[in-house]
C-alpha positions in Angstrom: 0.0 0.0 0.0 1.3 3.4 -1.0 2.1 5.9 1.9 0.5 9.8 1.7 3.8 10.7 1.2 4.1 8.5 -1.8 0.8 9.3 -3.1 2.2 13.2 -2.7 4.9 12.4 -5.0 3.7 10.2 -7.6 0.8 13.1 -7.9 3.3 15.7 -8.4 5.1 13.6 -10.9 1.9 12.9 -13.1 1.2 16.6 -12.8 4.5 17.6 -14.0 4.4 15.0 -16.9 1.3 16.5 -17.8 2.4 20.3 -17.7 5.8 19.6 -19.7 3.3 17.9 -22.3 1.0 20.8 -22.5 3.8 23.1 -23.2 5.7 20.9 -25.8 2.2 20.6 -27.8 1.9 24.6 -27.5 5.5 24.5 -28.5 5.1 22.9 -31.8 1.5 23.9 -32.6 2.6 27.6 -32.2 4.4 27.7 -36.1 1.5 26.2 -37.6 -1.5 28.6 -35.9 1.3 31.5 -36.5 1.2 30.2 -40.7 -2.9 30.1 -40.3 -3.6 33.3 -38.8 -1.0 35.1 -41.4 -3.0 32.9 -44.0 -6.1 34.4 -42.8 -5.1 37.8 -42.7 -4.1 37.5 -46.0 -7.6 36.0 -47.3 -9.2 38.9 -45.1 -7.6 41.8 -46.6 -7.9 40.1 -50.2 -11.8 40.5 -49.8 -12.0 43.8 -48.2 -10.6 45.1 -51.3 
C-alpha cells in the first residue's frame, strides 16, 4: 500500500508529466497557428478590397 507521502509524490510527478506535455504541444502547434492566422489575414484583406 502506497504511503501519503508517496501518493504526494507520484501526484506531483503525473502533474508535472502532464504540464511539460501541454507546453511541448503549445511548443510545436505555435508555427502552424502562427502560418494560419498570417494565411487568414491575408484572405481577409484580399476580400475587403
Amino acid at each position: 500500500m502506497l504511503t501519503i507521502p508517496d501518493l504526494t509524490l507520484l501526484f506531483m510527478v503525473v502533474v508535472s508529466g502532464l504540464a511539460t506535455a501541454f507546453v511541448y504541444l503549445l511548443h510545436e502547434l505555435e508555427p502552424k497557428l502562427a502560418r494560419l492566422r498570417q494565411r487568414g489575414n491575408r484572405d481577409m484583406r484580399e476580400r475587403t478590397r
